[in-house]
mmCIF file of the C-alpha atoms, coordinates in Angstrom:
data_MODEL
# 
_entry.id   MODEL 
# 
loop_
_atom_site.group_PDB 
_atom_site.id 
_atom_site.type_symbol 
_atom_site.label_atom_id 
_atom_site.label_alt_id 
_atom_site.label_comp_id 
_atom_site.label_asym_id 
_atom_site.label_entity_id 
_atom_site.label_seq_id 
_atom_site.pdbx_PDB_ins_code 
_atom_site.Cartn_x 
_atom_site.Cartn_y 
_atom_site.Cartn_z 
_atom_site.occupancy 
_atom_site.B_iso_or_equiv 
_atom_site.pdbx_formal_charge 
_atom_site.auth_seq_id 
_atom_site.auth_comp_id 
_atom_site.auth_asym_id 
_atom_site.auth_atom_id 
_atom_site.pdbx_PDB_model_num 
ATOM 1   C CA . UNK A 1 1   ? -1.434  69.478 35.986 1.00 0.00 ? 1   UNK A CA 1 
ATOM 2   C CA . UNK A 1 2   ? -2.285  70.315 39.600 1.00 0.00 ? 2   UNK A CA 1 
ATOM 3   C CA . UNK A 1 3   ? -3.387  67.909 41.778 1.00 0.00 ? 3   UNK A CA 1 
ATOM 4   C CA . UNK A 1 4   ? -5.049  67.781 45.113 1.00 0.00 ? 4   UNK A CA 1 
ATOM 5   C CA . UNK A 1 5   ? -5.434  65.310 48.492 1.00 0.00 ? 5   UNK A CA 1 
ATOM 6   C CA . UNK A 1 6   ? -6.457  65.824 51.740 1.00 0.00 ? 6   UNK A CA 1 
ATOM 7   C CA . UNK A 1 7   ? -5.320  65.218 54.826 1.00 0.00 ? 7   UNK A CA 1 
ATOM 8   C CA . UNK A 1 8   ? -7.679  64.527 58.259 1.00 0.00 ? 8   UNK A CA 1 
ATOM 9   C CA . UNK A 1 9   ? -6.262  65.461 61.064 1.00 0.00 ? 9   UNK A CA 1 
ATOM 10  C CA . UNK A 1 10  ? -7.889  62.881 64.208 1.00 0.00 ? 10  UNK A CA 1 
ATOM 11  C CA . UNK A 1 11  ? -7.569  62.525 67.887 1.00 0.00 ? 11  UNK A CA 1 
ATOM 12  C CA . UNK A 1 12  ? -8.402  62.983 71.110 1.00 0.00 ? 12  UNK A CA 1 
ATOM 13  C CA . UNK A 1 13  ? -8.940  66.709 72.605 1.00 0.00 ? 13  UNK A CA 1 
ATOM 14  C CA . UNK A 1 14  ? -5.671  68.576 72.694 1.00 0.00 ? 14  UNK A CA 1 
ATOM 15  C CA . UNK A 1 15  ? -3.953  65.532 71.393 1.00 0.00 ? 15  UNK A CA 1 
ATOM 16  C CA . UNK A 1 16  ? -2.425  68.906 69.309 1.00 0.00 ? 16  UNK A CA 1 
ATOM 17  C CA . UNK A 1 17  ? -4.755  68.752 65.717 1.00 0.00 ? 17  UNK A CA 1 
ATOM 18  C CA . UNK A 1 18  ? -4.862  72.763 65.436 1.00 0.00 ? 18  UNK A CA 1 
ATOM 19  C CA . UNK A 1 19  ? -0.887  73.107 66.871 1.00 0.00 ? 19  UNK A CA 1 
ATOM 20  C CA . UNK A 1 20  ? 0.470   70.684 63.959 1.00 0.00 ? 20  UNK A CA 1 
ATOM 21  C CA . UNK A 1 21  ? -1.990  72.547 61.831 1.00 0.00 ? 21  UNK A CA 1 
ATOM 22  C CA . UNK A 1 22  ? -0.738  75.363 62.609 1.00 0.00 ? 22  UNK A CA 1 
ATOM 23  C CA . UNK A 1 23  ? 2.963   74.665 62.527 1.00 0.00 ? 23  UNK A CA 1 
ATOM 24  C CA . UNK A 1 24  ? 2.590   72.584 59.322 1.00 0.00 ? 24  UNK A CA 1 
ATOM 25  C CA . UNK A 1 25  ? 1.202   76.207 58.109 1.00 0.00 ? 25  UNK A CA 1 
ATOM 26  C CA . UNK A 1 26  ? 3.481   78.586 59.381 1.00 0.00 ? 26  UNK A CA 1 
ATOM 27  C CA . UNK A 1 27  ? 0.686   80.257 60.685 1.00 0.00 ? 27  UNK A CA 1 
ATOM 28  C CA . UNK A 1 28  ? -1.493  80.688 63.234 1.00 0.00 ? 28  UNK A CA 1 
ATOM 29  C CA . UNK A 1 29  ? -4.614  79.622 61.821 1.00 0.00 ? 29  UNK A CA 1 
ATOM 30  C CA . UNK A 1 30  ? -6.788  77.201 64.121 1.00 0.00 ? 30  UNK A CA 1 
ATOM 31  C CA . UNK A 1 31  ? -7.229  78.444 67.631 1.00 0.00 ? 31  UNK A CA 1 
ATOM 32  C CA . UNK A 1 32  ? -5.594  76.617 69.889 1.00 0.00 ? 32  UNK A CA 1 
ATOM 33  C CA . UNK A 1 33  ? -6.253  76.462 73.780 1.00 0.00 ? 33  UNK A CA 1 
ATOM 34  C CA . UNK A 1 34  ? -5.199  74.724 77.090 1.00 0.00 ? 34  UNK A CA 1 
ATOM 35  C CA . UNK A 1 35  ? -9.271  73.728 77.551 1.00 0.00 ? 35  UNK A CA 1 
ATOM 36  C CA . UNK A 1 36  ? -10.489 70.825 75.310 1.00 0.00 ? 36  UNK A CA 1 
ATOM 37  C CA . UNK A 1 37  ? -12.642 71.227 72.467 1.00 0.00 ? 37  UNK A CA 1 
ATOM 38  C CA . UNK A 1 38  ? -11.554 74.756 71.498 1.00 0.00 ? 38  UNK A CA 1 
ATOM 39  C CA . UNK A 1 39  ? -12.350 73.359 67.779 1.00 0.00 ? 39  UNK A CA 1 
ATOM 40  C CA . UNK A 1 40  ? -15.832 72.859 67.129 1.00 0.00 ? 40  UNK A CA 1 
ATOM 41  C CA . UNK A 1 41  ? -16.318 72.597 63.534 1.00 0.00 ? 41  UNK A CA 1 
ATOM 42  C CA . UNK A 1 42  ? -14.320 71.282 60.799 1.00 0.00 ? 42  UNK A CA 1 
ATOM 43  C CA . UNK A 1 43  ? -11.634 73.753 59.870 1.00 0.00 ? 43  UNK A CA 1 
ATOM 44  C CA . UNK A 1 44  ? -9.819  73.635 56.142 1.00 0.00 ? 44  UNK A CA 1 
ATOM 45  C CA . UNK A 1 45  ? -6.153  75.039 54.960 1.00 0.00 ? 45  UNK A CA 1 
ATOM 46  C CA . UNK A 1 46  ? -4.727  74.739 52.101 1.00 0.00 ? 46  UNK A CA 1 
ATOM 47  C CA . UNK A 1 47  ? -0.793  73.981 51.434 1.00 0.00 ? 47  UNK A CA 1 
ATOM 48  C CA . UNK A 1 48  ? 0.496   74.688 48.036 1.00 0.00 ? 48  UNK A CA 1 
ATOM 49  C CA . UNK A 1 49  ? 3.884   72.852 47.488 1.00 0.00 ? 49  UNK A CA 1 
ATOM 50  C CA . UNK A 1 50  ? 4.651   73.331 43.664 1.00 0.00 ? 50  UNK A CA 1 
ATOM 51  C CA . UNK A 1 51  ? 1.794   72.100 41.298 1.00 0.00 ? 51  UNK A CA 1 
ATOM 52  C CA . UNK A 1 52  ? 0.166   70.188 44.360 1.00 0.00 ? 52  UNK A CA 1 
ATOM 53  C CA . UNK A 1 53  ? -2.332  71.484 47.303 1.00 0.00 ? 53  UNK A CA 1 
ATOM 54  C CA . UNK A 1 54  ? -2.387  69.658 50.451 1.00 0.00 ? 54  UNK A CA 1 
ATOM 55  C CA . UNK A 1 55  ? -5.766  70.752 51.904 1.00 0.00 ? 55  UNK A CA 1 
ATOM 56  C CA . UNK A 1 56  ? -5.286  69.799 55.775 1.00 0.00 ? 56  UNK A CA 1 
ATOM 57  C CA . UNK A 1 57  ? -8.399  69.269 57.458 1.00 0.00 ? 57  UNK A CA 1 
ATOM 58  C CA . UNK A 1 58  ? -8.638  70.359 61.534 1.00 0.00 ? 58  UNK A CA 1 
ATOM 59  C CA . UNK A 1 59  ? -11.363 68.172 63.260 1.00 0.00 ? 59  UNK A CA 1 
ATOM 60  C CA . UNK A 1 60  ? -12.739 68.539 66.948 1.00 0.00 ? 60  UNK A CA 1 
ATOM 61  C CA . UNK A 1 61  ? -11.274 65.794 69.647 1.00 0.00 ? 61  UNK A CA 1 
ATOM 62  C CA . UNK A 1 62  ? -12.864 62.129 69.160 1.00 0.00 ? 62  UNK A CA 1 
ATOM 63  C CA . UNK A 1 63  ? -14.869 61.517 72.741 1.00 0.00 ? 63  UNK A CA 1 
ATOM 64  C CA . UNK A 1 64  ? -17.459 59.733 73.819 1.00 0.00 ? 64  UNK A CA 1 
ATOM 65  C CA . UNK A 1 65  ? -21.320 61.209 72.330 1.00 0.00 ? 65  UNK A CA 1 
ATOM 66  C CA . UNK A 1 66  ? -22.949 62.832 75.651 1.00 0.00 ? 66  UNK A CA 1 
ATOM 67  C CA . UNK A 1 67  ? -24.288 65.955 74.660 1.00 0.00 ? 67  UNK A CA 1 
ATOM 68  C CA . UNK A 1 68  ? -25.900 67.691 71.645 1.00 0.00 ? 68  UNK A CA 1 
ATOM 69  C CA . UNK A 1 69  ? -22.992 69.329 70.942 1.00 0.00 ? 69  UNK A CA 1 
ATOM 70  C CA . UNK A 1 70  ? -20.492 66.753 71.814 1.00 0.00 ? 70  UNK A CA 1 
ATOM 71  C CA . UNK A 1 71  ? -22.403 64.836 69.324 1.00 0.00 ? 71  UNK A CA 1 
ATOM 72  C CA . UNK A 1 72  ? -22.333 67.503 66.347 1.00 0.00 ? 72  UNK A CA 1 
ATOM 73  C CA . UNK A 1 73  ? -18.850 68.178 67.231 1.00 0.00 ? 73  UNK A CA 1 
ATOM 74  C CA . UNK A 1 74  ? -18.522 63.879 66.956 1.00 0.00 ? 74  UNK A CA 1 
ATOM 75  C CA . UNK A 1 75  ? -20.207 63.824 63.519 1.00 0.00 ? 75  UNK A CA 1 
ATOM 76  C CA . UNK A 1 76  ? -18.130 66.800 62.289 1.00 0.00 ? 76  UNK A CA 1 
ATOM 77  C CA . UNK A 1 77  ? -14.762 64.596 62.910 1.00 0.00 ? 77  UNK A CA 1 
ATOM 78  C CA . UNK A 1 78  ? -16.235 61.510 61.829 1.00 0.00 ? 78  UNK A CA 1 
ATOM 79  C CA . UNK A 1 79  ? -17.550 63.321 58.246 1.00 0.00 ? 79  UNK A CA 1 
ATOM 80  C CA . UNK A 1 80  ? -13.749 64.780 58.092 1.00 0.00 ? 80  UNK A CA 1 
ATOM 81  C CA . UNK A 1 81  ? -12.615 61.017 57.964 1.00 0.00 ? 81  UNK A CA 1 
ATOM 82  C CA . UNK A 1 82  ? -14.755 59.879 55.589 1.00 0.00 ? 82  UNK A CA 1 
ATOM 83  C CA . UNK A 1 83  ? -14.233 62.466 52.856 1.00 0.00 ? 83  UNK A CA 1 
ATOM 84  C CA . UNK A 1 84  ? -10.464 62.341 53.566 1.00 0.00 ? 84  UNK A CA 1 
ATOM 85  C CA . UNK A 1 85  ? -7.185  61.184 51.382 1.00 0.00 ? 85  UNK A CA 1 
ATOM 86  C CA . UNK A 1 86  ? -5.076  60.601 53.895 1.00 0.00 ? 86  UNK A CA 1 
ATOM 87  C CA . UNK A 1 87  ? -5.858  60.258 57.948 1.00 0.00 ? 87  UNK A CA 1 
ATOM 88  C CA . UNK A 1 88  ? -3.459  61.662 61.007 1.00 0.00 ? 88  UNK A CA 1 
ATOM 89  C CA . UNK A 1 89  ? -4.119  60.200 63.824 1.00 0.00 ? 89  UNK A CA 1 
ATOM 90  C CA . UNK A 1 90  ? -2.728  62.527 67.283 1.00 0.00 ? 90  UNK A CA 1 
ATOM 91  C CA . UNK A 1 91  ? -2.121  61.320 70.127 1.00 0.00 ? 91  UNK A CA 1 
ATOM 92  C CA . UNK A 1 92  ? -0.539  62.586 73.541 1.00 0.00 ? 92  UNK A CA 1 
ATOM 93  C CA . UNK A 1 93  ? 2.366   60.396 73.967 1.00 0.00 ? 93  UNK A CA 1 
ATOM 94  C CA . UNK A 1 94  ? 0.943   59.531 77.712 1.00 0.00 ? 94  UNK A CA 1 
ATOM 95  C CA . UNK A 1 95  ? -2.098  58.186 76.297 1.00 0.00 ? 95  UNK A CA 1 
ATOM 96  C CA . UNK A 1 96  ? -2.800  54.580 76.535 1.00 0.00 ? 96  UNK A CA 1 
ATOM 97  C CA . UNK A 1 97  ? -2.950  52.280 73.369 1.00 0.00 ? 97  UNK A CA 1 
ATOM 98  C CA . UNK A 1 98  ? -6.466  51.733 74.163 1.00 0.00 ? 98  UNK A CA 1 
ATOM 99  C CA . UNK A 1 99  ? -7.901  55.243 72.546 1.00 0.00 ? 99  UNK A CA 1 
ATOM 100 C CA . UNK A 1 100 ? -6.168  54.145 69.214 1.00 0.00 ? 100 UNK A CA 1 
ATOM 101 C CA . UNK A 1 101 ? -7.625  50.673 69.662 1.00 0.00 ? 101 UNK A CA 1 
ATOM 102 C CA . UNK A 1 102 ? -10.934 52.362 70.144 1.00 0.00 ? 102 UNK A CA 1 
ATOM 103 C CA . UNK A 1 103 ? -10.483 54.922 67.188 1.00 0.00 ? 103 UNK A CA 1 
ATOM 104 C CA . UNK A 1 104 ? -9.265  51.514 64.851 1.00 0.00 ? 104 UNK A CA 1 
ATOM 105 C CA . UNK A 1 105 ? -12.599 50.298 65.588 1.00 0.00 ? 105 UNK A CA 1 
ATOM 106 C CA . UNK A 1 106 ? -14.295 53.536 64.922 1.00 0.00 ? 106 UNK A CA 1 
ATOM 107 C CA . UNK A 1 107 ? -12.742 53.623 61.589 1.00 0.00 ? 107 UNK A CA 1 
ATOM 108 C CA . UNK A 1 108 ? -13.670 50.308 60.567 1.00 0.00 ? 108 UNK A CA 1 
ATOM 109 C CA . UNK A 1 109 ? -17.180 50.644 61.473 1.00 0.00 ? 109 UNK A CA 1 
ATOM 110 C CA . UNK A 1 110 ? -16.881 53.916 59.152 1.00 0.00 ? 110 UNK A CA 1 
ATOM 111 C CA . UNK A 1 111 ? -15.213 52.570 56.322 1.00 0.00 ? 111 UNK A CA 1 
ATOM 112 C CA . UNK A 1 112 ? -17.405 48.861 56.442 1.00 0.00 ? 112 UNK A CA 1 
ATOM 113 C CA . UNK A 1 113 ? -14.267 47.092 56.742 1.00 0.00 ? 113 UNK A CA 1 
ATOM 114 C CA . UNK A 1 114 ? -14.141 43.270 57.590 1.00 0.00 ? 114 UNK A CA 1 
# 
C-alpha cells in the first residue's frame, strides 16, 4: 500500500527553501539565486523512499504584501501551508526570533487556532 504526505517548505527569501529542496533531491531542481524571490510560484517534487512519496513543496519567501505580485507570490506560500502534511519552517540562522514569532501568528490566523 503506498502512501503519500507532503511537506511545505516556509520562510523568509533565501532563508534556503529551493537549496534544501534541492539537496534533499539530489538534484538541481528549483532555481536558486543570490537575489530574493527567485521562486515565484509554488514548485512540487516528489521523493519516493520505498512504498512512500514525500511530495516536497517549494514556496516563495514569506514578506510583507506590497505589491501585486508580492501579494500573489504571498498567497501562493500561504495556499502551500494550508494544503500541507507537514510544515518546514527556514530560517537564516542570523535572523531574529521575531520573523518566526510573526510567521507563528500567521499560521494561527491560517489554521483558526485559539
Amino acid at each position: 500500500m503506498t502512501k503519500a504526505g507532503f511537506v511545505s517548505l516556509i520562510g523568509r527569501p533565501n532563508a534556503g527553501k529551493s537549496t534544501l529542496m534541492n539537496s534533499l533531491l539530489g538534484e538541481k531542481i528549483a532555481m536558486v539565486s543570490q537575489k530574493a524571490n527567485a521562486t515565484r510560484r509554488r514548485s512540487n517534487a516528489i521523493v519516493m523512499v520505498e512504498d512512500t512519496q514525500i511530495i516536497f513543496v517549494d514556496t516563495p519567501g514569506l514578506h510583507e504584501r506590497e505589491k501585486v505580485l508580492n501579494q500573489f507570490m504571498m498567497d501562493e506560500a500561504l495556499k502551500a501551508m494550508g494544503d500541507c502534511d507537514l510544515i518546514i519552517y527556514l530560517a537564516p540562522v542570523s535572523d531574529s526570533v521575531e520573523h518566526y514569532q510573526k510567521f507563528l501568528k500567521l499560521n494561527k490566523k491560517r489554521l483558526n487556532i485559539l
